[in-house]
Each structure stands twice: as C-alpha cells, then as structure tokens.
Residue frames relative to the residue before (quaternion, step in Angstrom):
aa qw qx qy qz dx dy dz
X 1.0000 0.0000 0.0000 0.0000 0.00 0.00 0.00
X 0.7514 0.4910 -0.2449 0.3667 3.40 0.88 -1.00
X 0.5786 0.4711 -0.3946 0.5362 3.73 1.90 0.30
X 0.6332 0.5126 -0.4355 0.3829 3.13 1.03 -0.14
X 0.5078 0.5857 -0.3599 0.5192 3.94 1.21 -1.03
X 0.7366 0.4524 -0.2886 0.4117 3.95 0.67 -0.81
X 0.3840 0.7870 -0.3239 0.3580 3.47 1.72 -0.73
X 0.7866 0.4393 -0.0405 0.4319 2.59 0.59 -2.67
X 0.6486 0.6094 -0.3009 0.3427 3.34 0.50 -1.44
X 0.6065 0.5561 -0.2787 0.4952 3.64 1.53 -0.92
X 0.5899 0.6015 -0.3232 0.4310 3.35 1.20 -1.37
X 0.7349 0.5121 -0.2117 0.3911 3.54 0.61 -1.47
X 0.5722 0.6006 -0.2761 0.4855 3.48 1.20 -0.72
X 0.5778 0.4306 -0.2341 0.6526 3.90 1.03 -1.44
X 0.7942 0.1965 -0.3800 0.4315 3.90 -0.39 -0.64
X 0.3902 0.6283 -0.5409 0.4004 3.83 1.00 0.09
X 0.6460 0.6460 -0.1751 0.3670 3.08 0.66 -2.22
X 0.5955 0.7030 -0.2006 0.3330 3.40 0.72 -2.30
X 0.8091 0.3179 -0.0472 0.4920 3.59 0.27 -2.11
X 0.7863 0.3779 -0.3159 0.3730 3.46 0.55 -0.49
X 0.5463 0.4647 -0.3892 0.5780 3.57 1.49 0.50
X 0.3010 -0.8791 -0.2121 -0.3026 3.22 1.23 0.23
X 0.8329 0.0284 0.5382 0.1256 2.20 -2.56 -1.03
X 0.8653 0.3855 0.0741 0.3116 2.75 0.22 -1.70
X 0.4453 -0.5830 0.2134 0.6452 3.38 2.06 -0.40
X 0.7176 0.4045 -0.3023 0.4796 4.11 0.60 0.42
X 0.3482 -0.8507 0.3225 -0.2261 2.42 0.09 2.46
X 0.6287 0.4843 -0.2606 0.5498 2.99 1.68 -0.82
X 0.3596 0.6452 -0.4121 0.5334 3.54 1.08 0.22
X 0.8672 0.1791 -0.3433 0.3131 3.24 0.11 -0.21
X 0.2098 0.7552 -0.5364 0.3129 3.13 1.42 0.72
X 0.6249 0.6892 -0.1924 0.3123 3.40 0.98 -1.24
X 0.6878 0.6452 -0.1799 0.2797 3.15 1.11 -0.68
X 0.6399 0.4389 -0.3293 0.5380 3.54 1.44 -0.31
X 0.5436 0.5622 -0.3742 0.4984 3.53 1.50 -0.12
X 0.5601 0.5261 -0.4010 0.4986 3.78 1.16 -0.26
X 0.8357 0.4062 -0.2153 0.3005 2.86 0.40 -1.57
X 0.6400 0.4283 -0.2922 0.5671 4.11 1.60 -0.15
X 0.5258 0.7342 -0.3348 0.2692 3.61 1.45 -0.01
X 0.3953 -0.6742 0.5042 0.3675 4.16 -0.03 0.42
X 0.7803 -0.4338 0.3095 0.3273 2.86 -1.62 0.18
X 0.8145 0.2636 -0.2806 0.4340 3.50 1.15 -0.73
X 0.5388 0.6000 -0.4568 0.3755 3.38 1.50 0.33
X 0.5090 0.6192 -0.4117 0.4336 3.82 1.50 -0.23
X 0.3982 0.6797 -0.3730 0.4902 3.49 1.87 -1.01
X 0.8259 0.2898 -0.1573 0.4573 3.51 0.04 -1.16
X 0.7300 0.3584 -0.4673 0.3467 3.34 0.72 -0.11
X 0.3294 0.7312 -0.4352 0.4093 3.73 1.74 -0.21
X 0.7941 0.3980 -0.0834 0.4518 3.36 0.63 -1.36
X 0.4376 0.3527 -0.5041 0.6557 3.72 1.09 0.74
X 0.7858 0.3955 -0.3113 0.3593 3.55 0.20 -0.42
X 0.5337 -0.7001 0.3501 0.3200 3.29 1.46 0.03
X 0.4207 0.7879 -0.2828 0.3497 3.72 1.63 0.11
C-alpha cells in the first residue's frame, strides 16, 4: 500500500508541476499531462527527472 500512496503522491506533484507551468504562459506543458496521469510508477520516475524533481 505504501508504494502505491508514493506512486500517487508523485503523480499529484507532476500534475501540480504540469498546470502551474501552464498557467503560467507554457502551454505546451500541458501536453504532458495525460502521459503522467497513464504513466507507472517507474515511468513517473522518469518523468520527475525531466522535470528536475
């Protein structure tokens, strides 16, 4: 249970990340988001790390 709660908690962080770049005027950011949100645990790994997270 306690890899999955870390899974999500990553997930929420990237679509946090996702909307508020954006938001913010970088729109193409949110392209990113359906790739977070269908991504496993170790593909969120890799996408943390393009983001620098």
């Amino acid at each position: 249970m306690k890899q999955y709660d870390e899974t999500e908690a990553l997930r929420r962080e990237l679509l946090d990340e996702v909307y508020a770049g954006a938001f913010s005027g970088l729109g193409a950011m949110i392209l990113d988001a359906e790739e977070i949100r269908r991504a496993d645990g170790g593909e969120l790994e890799e996408i943390a790390r393009r983001y620098g997270l």
